[in-house]
ZADO-1210 file (C-alpha; in nm, 4 decimals, padded with zeros to 6 digits):
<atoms>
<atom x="00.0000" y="00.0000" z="00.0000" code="UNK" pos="1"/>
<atom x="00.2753" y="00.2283" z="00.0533" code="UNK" pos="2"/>
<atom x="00.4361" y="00.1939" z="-00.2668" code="UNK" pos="3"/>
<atom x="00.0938" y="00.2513" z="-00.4354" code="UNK" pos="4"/>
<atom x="00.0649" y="00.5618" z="-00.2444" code="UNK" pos="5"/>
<atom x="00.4217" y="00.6685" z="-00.3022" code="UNK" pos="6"/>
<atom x="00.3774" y="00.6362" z="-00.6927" code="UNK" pos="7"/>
<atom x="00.0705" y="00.8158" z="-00.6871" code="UNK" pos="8"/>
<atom x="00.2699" y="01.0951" z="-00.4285" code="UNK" pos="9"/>
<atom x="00.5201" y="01.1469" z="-00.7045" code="UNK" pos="10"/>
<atom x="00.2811" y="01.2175" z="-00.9980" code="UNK" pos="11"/>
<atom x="00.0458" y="01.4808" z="-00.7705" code="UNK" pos="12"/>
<atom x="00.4487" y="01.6406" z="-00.6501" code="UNK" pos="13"/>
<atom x="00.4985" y="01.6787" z="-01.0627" code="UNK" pos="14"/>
<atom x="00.2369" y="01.9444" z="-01.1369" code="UNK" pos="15"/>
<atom x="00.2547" y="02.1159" z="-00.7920" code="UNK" pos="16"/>
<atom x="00.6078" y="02.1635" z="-00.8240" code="UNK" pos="17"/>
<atom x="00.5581" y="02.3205" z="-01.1806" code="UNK" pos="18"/>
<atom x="00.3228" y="02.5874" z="-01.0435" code="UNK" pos="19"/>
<atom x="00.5343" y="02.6251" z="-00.7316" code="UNK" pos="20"/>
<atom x="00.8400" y="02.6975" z="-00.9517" code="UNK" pos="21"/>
<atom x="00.6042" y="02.9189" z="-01.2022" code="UNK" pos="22"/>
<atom x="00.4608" y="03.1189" z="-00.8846" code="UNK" pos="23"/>
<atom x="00.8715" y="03.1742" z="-00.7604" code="UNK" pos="24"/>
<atom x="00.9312" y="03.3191" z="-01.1167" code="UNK" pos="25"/>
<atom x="00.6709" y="03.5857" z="-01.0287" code="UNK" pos="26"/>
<atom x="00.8692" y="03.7029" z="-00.7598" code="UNK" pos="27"/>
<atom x="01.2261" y="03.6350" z="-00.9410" code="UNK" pos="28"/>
<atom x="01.1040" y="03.7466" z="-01.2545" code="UNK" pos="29"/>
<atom x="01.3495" y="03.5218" z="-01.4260" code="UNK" pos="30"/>
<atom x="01.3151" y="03.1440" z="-01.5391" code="UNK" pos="31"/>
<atom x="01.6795" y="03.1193" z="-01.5039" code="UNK" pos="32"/>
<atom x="01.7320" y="03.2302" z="-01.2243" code="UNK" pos="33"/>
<atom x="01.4282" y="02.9998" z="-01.0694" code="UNK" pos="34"/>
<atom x="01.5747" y="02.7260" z="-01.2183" code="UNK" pos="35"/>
<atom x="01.9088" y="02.7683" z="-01.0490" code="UNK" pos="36"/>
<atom x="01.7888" y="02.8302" z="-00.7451" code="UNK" pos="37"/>
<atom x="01.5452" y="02.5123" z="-00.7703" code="UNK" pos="38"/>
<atom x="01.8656" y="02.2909" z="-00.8490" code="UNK" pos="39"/>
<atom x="02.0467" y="02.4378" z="-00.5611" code="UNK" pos="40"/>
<atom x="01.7577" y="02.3400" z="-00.3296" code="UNK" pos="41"/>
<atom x="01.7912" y="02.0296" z="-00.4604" code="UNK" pos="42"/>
<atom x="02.1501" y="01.9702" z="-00.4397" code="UNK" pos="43"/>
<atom x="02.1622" y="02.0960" z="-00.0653" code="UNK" pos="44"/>
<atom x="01.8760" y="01.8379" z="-00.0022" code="UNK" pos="45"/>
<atom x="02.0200" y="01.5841" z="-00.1562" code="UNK" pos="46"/>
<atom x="02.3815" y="01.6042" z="-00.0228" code="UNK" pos="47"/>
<atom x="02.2306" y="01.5916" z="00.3077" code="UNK" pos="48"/>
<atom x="02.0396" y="01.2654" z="00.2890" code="UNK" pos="49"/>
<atom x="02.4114" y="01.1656" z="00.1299" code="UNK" pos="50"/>
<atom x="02.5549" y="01.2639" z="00.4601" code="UNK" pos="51"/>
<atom x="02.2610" y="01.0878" z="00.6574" code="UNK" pos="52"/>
<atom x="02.2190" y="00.7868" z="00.4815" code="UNK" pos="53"/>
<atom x="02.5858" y="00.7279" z="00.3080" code="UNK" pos="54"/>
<atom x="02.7420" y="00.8814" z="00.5553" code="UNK" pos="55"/>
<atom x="02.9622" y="01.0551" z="00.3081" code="UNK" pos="56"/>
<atom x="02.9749" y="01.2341" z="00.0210" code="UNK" pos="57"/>
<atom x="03.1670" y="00.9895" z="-00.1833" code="UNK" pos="58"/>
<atom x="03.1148" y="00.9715" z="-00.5444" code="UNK" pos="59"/>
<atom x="03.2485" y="00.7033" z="-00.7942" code="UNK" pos="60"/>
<atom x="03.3671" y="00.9743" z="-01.0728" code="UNK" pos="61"/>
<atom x="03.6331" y="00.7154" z="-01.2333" code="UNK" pos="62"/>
<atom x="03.3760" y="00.3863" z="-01.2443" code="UNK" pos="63"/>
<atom x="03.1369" y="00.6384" z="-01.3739" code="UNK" pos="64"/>
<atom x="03.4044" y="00.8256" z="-01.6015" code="UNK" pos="65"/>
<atom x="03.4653" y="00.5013" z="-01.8003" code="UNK" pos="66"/>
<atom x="03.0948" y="00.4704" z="-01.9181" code="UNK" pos="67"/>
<atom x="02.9373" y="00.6698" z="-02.2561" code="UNK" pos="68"/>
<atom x="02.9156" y="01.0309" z="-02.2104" code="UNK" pos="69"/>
<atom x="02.5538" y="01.0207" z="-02.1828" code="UNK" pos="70"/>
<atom x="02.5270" y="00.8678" z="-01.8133" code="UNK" pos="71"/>
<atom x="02.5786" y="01.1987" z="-01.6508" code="UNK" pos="72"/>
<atom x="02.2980" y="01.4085" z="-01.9321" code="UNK" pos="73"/>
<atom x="02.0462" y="01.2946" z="-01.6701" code="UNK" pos="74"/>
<atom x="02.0879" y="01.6201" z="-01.5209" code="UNK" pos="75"/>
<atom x="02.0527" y="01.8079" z="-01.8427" code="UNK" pos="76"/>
<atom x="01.7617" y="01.6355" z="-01.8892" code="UNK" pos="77"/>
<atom x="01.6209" y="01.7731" z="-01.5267" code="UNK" pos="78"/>
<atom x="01.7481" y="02.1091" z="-01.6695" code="UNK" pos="79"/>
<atom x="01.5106" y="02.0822" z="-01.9597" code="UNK" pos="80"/>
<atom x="01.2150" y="01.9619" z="-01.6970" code="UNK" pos="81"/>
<atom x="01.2337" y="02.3053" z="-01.4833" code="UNK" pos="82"/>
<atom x="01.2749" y="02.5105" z="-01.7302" code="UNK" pos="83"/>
<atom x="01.0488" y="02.4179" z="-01.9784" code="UNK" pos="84"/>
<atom x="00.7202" y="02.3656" z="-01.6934" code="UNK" pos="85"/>
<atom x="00.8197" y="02.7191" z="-01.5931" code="UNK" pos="86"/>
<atom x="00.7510" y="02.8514" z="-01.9592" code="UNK" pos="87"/>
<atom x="00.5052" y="02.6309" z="-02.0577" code="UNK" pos="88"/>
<atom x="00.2857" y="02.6442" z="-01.7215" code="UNK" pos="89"/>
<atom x="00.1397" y="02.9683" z="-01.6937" code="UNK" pos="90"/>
<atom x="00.0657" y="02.9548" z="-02.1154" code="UNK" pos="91"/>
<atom x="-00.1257" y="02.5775" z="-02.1223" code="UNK" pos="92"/>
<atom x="-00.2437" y="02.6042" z="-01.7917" code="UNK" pos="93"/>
<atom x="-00.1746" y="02.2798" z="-01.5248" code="UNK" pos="94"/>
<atom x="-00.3891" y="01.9897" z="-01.7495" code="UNK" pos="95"/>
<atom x="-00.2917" y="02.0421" z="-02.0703" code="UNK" pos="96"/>
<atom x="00.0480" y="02.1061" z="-01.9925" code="UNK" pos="97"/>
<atom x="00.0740" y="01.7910" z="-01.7782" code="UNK" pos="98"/>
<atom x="-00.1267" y="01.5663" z="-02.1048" code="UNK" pos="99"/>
<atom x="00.0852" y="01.7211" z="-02.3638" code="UNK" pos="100"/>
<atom x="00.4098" y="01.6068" z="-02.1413" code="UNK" pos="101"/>
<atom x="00.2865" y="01.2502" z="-02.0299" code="UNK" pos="102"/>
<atom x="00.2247" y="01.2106" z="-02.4578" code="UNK" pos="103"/>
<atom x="00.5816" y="01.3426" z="-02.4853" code="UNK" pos="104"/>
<atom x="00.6872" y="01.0996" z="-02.2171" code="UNK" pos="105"/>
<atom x="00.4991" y="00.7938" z="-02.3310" code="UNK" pos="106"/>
<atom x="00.6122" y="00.8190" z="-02.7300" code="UNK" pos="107"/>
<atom x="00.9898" y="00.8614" z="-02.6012" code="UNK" pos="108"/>
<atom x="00.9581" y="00.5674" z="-02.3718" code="UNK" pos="109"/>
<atom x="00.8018" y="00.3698" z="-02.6440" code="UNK" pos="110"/>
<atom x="01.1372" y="00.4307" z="-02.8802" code="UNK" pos="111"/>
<atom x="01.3776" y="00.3818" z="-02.5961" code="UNK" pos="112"/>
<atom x="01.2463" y="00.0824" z="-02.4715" code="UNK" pos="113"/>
<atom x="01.2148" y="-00.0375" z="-02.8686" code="UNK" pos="114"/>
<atom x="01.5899" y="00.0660" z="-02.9724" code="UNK" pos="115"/>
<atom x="01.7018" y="-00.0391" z="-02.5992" code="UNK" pos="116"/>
<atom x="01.8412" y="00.3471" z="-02.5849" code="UNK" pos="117"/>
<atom x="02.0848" y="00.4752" z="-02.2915" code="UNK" pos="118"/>
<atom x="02.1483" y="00.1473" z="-02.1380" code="UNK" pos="119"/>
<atom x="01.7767" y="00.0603" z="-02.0892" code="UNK" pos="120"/>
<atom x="01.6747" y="-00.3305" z="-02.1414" code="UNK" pos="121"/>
<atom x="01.5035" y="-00.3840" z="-02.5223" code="UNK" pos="122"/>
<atom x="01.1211" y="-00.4194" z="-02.5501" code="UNK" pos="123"/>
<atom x="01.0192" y="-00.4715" z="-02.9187" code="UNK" pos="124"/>
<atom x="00.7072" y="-00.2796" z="-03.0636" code="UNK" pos="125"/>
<atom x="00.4531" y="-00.4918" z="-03.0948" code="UNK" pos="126"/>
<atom x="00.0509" y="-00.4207" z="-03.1755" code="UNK" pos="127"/>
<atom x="-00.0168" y="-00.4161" z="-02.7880" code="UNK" pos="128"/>
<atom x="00.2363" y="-00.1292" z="-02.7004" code="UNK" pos="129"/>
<atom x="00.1054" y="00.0577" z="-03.0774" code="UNK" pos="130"/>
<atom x="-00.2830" y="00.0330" z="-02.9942" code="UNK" pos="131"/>
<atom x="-00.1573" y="00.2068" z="-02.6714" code="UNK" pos="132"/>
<atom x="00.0857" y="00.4519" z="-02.8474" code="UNK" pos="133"/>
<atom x="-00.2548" y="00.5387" z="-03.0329" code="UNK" pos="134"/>
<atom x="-00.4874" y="00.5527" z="-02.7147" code="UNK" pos="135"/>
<atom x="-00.2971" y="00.7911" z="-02.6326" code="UNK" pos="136"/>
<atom x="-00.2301" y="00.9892" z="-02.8920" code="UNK" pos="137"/>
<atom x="-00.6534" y="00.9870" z="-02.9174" code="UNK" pos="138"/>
<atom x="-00.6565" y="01.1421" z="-02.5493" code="UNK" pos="139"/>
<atom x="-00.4351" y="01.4326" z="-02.6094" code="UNK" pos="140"/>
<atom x="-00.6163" y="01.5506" z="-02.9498" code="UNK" pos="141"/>
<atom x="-00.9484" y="01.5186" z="-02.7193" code="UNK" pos="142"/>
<atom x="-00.8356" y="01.7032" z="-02.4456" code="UNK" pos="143"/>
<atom x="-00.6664" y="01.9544" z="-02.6750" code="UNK" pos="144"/>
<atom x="-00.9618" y="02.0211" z="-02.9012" code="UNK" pos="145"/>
<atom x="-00.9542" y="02.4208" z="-02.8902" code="UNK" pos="146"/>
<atom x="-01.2406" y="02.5979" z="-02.8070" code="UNK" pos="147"/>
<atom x="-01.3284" y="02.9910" z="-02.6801" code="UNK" pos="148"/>
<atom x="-01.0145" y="03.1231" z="-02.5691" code="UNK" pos="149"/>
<atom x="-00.7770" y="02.8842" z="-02.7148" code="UNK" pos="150"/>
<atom x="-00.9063" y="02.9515" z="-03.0452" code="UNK" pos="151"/>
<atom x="-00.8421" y="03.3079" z="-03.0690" code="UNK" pos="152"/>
<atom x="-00.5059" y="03.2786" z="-02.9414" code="UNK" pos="153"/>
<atom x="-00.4859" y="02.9817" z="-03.1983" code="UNK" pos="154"/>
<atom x="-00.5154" y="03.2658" z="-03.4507" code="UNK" pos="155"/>
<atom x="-00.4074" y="03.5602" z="-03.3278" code="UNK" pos="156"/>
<atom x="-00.0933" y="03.4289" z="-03.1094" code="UNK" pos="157"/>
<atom x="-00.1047" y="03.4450" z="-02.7599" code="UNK" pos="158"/>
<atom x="00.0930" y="03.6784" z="-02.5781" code="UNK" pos="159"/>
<atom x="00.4422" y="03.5907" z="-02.5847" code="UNK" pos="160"/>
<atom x="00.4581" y="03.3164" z="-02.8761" code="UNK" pos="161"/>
<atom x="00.2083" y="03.1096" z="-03.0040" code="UNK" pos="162"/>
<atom x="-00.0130" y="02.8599" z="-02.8312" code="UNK" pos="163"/>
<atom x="00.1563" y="02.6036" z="-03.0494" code="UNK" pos="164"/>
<atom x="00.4955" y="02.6588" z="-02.9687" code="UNK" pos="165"/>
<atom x="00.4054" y="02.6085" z="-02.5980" code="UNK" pos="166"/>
<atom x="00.2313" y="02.3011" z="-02.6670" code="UNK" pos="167"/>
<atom x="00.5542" y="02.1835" z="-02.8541" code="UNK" pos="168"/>
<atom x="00.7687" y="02.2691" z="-02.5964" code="UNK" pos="169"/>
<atom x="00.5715" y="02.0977" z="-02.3391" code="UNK" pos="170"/>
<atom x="00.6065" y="01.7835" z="-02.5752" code="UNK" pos="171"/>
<atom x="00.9921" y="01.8477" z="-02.5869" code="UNK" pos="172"/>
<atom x="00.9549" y="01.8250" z="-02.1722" code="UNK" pos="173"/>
<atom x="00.7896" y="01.4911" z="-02.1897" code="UNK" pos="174"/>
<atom x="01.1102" y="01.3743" z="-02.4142" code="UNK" pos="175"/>
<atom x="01.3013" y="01.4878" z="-02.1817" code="UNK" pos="176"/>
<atom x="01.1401" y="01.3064" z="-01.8486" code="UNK" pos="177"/>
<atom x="01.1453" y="00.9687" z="-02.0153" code="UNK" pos="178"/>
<atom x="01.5224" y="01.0117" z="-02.1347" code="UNK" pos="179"/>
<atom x="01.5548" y="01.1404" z="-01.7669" code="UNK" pos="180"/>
<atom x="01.4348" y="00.8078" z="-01.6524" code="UNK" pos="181"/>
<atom x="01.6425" y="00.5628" z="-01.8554" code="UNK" pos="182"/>
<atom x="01.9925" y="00.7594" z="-01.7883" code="UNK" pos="183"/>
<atom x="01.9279" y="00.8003" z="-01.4310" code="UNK" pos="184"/>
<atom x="01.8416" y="00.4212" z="-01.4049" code="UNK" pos="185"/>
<atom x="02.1792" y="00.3310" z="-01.5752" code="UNK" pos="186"/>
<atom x="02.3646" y="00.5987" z="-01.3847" code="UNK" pos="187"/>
<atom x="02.2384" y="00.4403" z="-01.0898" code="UNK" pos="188"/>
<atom x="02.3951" y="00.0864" z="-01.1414" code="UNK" pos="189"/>
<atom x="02.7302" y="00.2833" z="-01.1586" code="UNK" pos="190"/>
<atom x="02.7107" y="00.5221" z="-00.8830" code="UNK" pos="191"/>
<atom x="02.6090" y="00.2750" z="-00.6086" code="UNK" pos="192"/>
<atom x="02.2932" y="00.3730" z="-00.4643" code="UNK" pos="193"/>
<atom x="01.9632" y="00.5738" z="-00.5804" code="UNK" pos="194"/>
<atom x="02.0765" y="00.8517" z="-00.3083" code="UNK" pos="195"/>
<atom x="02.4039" y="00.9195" z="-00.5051" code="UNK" pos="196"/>
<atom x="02.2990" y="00.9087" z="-00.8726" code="UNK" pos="197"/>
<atom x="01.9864" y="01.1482" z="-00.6911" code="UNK" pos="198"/>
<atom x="02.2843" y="01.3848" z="-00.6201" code="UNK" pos="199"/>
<atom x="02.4793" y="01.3509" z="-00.9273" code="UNK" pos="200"/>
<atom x="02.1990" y="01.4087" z="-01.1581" code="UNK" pos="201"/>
<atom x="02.0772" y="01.7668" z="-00.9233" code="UNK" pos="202"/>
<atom x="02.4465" y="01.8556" z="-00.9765" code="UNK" pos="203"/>
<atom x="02.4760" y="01.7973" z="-01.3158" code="UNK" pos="204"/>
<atom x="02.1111" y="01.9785" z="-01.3823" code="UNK" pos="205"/>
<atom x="02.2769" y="02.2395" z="-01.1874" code="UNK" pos="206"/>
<atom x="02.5860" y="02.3117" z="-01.3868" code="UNK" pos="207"/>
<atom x="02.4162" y="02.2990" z="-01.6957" code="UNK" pos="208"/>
<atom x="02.1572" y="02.5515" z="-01.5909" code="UNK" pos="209"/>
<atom x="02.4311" y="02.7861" z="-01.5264" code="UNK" pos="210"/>
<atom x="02.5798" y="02.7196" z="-01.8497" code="UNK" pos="211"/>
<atom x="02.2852" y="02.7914" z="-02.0244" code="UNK" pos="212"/>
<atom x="02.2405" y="03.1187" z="-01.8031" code="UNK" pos="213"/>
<atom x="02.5887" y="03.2525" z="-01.8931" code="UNK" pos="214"/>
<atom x="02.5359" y="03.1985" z="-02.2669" code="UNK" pos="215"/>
<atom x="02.2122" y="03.3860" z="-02.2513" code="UNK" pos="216"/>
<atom x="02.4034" y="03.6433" z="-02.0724" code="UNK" pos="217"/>
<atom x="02.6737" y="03.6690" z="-02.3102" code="UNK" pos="218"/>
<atom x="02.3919" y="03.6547" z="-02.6122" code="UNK" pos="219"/>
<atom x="02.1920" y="03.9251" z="-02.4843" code="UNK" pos="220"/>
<atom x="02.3036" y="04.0745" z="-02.2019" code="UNK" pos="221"/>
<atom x="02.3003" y="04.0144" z="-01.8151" code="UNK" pos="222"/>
<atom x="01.9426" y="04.1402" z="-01.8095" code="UNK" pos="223"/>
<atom x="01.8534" y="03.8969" z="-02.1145" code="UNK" pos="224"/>
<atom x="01.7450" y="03.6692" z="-01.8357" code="UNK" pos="225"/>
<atom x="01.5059" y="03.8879" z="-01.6616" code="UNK" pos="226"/>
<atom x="01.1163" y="03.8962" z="-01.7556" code="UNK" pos="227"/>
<atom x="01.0970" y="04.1550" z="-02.0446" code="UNK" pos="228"/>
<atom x="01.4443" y="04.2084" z="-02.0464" code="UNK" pos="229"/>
<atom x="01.5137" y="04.4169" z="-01.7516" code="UNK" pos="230"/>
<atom x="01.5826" y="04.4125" z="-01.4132" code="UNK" pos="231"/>
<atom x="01.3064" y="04.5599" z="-01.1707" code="UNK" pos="232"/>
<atom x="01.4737" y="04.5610" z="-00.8328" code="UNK" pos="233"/>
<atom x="01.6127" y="04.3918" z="-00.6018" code="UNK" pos="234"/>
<atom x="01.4610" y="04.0297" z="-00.6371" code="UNK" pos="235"/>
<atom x="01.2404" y="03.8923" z="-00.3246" code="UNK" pos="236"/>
<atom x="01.2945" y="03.5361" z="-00.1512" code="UNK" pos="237"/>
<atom x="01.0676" y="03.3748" z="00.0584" code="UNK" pos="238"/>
<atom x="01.0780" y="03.1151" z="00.3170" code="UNK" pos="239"/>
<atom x="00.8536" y="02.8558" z="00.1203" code="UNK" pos="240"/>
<atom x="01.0729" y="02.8998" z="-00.2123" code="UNK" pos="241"/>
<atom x="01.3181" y="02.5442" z="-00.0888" code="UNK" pos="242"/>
<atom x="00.9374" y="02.3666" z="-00.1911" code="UNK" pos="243"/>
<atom x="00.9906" y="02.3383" z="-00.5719" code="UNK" pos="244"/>
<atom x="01.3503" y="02.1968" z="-00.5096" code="UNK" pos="245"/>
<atom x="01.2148" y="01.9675" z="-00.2320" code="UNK" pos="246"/>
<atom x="00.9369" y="01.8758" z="-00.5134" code="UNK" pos="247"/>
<atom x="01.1948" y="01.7165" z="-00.7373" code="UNK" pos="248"/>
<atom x="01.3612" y="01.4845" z="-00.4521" code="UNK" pos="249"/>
<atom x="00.9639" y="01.3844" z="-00.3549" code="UNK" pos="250"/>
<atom x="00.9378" y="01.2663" z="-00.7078" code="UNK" pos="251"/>
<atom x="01.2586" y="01.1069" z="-00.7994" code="UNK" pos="252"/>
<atom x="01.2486" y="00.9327" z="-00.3689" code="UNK" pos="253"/>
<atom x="00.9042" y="00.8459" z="-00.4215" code="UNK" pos="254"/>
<atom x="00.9793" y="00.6368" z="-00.7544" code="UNK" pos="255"/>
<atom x="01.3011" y="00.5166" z="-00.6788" code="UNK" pos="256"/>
<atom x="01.1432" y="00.3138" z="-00.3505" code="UNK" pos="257"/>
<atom x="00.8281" y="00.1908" z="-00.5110" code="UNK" pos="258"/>
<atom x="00.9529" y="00.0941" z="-00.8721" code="UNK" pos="259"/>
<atom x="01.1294" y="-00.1679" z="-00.7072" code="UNK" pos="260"/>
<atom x="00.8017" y="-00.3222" z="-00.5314" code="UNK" pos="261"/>
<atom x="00.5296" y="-00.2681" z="-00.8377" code="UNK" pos="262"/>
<atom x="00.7713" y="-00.2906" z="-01.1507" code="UNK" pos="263"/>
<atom x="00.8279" y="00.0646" z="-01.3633" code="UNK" pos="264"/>
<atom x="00.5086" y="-00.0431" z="-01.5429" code="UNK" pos="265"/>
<atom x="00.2562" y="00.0091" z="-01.2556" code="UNK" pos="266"/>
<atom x="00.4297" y="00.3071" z="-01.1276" code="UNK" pos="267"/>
<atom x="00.4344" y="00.4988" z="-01.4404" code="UNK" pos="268"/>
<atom x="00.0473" y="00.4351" z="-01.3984" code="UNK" pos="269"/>
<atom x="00.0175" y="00.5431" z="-01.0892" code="UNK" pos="270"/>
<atom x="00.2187" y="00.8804" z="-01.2068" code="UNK" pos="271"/>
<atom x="-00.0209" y="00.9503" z="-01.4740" code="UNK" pos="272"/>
<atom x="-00.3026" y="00.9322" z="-01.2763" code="UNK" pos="273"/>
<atom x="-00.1225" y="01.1306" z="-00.9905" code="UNK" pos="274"/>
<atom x="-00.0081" y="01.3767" z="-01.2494" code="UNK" pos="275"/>
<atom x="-00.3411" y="01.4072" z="-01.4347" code="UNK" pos="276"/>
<atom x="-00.5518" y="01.4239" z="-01.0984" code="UNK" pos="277"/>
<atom x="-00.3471" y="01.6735" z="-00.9968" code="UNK" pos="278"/>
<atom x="-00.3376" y="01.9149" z="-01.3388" code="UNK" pos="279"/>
<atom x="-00.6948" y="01.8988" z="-01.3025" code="UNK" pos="280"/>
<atom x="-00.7159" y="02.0062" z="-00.9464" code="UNK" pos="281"/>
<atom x="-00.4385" y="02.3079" z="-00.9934" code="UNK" pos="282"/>
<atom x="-00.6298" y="02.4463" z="-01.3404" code="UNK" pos="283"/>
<atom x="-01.0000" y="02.4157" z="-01.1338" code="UNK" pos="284"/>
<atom x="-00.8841" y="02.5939" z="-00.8228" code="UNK" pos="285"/>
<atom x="-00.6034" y="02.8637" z="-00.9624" code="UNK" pos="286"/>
<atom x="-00.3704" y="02.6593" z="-00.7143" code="UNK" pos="287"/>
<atom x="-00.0451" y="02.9335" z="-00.6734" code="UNK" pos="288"/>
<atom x="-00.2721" y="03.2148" z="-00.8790" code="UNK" pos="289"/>
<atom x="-00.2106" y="02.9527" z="-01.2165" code="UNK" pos="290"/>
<atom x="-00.5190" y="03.0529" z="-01.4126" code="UNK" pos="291"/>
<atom x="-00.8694" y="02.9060" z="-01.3668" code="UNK" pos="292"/>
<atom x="-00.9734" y="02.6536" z="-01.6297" code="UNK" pos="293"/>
<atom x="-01.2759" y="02.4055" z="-01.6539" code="UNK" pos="294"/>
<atom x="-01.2594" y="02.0887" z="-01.5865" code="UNK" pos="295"/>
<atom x="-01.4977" y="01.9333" z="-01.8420" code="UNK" pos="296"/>
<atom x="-01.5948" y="01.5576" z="-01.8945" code="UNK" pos="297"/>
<atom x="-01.3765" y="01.6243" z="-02.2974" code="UNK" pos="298"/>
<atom x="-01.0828" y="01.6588" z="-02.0506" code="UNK" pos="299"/>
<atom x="-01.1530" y="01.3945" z="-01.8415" code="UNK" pos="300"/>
<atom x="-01.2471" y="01.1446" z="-02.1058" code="UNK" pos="301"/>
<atom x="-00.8991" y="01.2668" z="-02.2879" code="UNK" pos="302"/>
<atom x="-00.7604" y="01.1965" z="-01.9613" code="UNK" pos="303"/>
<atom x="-00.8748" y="00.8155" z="-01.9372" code="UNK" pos="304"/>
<atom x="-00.7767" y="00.7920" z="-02.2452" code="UNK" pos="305"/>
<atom x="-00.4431" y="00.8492" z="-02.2234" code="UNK" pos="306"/>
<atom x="-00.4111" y="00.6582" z="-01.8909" code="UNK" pos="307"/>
<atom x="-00.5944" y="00.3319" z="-02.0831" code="UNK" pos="308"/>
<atom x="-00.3299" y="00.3580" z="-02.3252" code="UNK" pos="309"/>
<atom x="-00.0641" y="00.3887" z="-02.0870" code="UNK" pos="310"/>
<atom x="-00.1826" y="00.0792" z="-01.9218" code="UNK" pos="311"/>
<atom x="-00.1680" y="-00.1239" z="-02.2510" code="UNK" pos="312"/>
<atom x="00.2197" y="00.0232" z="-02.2812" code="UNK" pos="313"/>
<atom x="00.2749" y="-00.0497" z="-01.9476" code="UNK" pos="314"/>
<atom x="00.1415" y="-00.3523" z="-01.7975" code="UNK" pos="315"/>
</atoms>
């Protein structure tokens, strides 16, 4: 029962850390500099449940230097995951940007399982895993059917870049969770321990935030990463800020201890219908002052949708 609950714990922390981290931006009025300070949250966290549960800090960097570059871009990925739910968020609102990233996830995990990508074990496409490819792919064209709103800013543009683009980039998210998932899994083998390759991969995400900060800087100048290009004062931090980075350990804990128990399968079920559940909740309350959307039974039934055919991937 606890693993159940766990799996379903880190789909609802997914979309509540997304409008955590959108709601910081307000008051940083940056994405990059939210997403740094998320990762350094994060780090901190993690390299003191190293301390408590390792008792050290010790990392295998020469086992894990002799394996294919890619075993440390788990990080990177995480990069992509921040920043990307930060933009996307406050554009798609909580649902559709959680649906549009599950059908991201799901279509990546279907090619890296197929190819056996990043060290993962090979599971050949069969009619099974495609009738669920296409369940899903069903449940996000329902749920994103656009209507009212969505339709002007279909033709008109919505304020700050299309309503496509958003919706692309939210896709480009869900790529980036599933290759998340495989490289952290292999890192893991290497490192030692799910704590440690938890570490490594918040270290790594940080680093290549700040990478990608500096060459924005250097691109546009050092208030190229502000909100409408300028700086507006001195920047305001408050106490409940450390949430969003203590999100991201909930989620990658909470999977790490019950994929074990169920298998990946019933977990990444229990994530979509964490994840979903919770989209819906955030967009019908204005969790975090996200906008207000309705919840309406197209949404829903897009929702079970995509959840059937995640089931047929899956199980």
């Amino acid at each position: 029962m606890i693993s159940f609950l766990l799996g379903l714990l880190a789909g609802v922390a997914s979309p509540t850390q997304a409008s955590v981290n959108a709601r910081i931006r307000e008051d940083l009025r940056s994405p990059y500099i939210t997403s740094i300070f998320n990762f350094i949250c994060a780090a901190v966290i993690m390299a003191v449940a190293m301390l408590v549960i390792e008792k050290s800090l010790y990392i295998p960097v020469g086992r894990i230097a002799e394996q294919p570059f890619w075993i440390w871009l788990g990080g990177t990925c995480g990069t992509f995951i921040v920043f990307l739910n930060i933009i996307c968020l406050p554009k798609l609102g909580s649902a559709r940007n959680v649906m549009l990233l599950c059908f991201g996830q799901t279509m990546t995990g279907l090619l890296i399982d197929n190819f056996g990508l990043f060290g993962s074990a090979q599971i050949p496409m069969d009619m099974k895993r495609i009738a669920g490819g296409a369940l899903v792919l069903a449940g996000i064209a329902l749920v994103n059917i656009p209507a009212g709103k969505d339709r002007t800013e279909n033709a008109g543009g919505a304020k700050g870049g299309s309503l496509i683009m958003y919706m692309i980039l939210s896709v480009l998210c869900g790529f980036s969770c599933a290759s998340q998932v495989a490289l952290n899994g292999t890192l893991k083998e290497y490192a030692g321990s799910a704590v440690r390759a938890t570490f490594i991969s918040m270290a790594v995400g940080l680093i290549s935030i700040i990478i990608l900060t500096l060459i924005v800087i250097v691109l546009k100048g050092r208030y190229g990463i502000y909100d409408g290009g300028a700086d507006h004062g001195p920047l305001r931090f408050r106490a409940w800020m450390p949430a969003g980075g203590a999100l991201a350990i909930v989620i990658v804990g909470s999977n790490a201890v019950a994929a074990p128990v169920l298998g990946t399968g019933i977990v990444t079920i229990l994530n979509l219908v964490g994840m979903m559940a919770a989209g819906l909740a955030i967009d019908a309350t204005g969790f975090l002052g996200i906008e207000k959307k309705p919840v309406t039974l197209v949404k829903i039934a897009g929702m079970l949708l995509m959840i059937g055919g995640s089931a047929l991937i899956s199980l």
